[in-house]
C-alpha positions in Angstrom: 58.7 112.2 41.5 61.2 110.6 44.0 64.8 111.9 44.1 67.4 109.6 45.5 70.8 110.6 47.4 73.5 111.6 45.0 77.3 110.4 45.9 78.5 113.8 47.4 75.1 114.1 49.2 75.8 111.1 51.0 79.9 111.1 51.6 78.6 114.8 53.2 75.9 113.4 55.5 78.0 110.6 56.8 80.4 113.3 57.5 78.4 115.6 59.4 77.2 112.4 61.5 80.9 111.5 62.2 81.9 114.7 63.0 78.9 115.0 65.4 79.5 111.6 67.2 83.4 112.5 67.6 82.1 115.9 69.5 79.6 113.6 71.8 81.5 111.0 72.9 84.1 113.2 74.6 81.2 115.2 76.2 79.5 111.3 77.2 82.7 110.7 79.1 83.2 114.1 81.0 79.5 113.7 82.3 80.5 110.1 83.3 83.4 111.0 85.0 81.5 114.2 86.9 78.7 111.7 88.2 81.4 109.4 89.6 82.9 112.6 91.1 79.5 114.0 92.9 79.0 110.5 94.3 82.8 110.2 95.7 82.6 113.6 97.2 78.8 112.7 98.7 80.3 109.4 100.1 83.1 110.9 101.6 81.2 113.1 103.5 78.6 110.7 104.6 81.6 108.5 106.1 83.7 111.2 107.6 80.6 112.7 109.1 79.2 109.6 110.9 83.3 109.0 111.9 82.4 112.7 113.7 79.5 112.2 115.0 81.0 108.9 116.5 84.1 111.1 118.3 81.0 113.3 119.2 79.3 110.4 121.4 82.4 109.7 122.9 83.3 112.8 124.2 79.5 113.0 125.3 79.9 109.7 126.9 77.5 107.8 124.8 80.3 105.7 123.5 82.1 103.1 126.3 86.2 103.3 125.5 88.8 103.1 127.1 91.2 106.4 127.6 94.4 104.1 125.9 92.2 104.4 122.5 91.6 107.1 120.3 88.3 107.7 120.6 87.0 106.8 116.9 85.8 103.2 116.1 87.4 99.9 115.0 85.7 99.5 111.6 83.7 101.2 109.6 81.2 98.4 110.0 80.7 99.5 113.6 79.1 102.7 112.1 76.4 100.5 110.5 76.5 98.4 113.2 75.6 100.5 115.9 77.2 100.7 119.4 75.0 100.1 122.7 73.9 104.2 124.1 75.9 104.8 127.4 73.5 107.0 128.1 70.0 104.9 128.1 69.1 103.4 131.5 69.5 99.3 130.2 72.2 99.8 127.5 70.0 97.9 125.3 69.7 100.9 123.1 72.0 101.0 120.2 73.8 104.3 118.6 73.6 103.6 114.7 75.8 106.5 112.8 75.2 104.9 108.9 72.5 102.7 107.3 75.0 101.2 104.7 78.9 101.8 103.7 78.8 104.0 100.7 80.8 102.8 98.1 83.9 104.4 96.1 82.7 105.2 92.7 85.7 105.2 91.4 87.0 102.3 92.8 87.3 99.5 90.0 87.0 95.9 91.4 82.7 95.5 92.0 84.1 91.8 93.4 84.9 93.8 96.6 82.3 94.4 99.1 81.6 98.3 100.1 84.0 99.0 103.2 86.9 97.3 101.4 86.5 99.8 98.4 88.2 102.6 100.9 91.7 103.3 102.6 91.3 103.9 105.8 93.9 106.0 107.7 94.3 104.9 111.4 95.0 108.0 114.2 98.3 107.3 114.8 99.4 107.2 110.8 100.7 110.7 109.2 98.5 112.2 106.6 101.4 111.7 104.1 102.0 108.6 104.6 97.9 106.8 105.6 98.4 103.5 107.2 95.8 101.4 108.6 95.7 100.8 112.7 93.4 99.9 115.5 90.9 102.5 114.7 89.4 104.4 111.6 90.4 108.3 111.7 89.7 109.3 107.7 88.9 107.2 104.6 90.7 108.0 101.1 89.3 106.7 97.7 92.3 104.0 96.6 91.5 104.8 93.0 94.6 106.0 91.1 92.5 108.2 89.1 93.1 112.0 89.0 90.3 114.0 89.3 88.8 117.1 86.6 90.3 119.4 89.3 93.4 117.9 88.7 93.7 116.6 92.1 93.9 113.1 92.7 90.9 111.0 94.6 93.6 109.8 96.8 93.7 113.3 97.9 90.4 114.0 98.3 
């Protein structure tokens, strides 16, 4: 003996189902949004540590410049790059301080390539106001997101 779904059984399972999806979705979008933030902060720190580790060879004379400049590169593409090693014998040796550009996570245009996803503060700019110059100092994501700390990636 088979018995089928009355009217109120069903009207009640739909419901539960809705109610269950509305309580999910939310959730989806704050796991989302936490990825994206783990990968910003990871890329931020694999950028502003190779930016260190280039002022490092610098000062340890492993980097040629010239006492006029600040002491951190051009480009972030010179920290893929790689710069020739002061410090080997033939200067054929090359310094290499990423394997790639990270990419902003948050940053909304995938048209752009990797190092244009980032703000890049010069030394001579305030941290206020972050302008571009002859050298790269810091990044900054340009999303205008804010972030679950309530802090904007600008900020970060």
């Amino acid at each position: 003996m088979s018995r089928g779904f009355t009217l109120i059984e069903l009207v009640i399972t739909v419901a539960i189902v809705s109610l269950l999806a509305s309580v999910v979705l939310p959730m989806t979008e704050l796991v989302v949004q936490r990825s994206k933030e783990q990968e910003l902060r990871l890329a931020l720190r694999q950028i502003r540590g190779a930016l260190d580790a280039y002022r490092q060879a610098v000062d340890e004379g492993r980097v040629i410049h010239s006492i006029q400049q600040s002491g951190y590169p051009p480009s972030l593409k010179v920290l893929v790059d790689g710069v020739p090693d002061a410090s080997s014998p033939d200067r054929k040796r090359k310094i290499y301080f990423l394997r790639r550009i990270p990419r902003d996570p948050t940053f909304l245009d995938a048209s752009r390539p990797d190092e244009e996803t980032w703000g890049m503060r010069s030394y001579a700019s305030s941290f206020d106001a972050p302008e571009a110059g002859e050298d790269v100092f810091d990044v900054y994501s340009l999303s205008p997101g804010v972030g679950l700390n309530g802090i904007r990636y600008r900020n970060w």
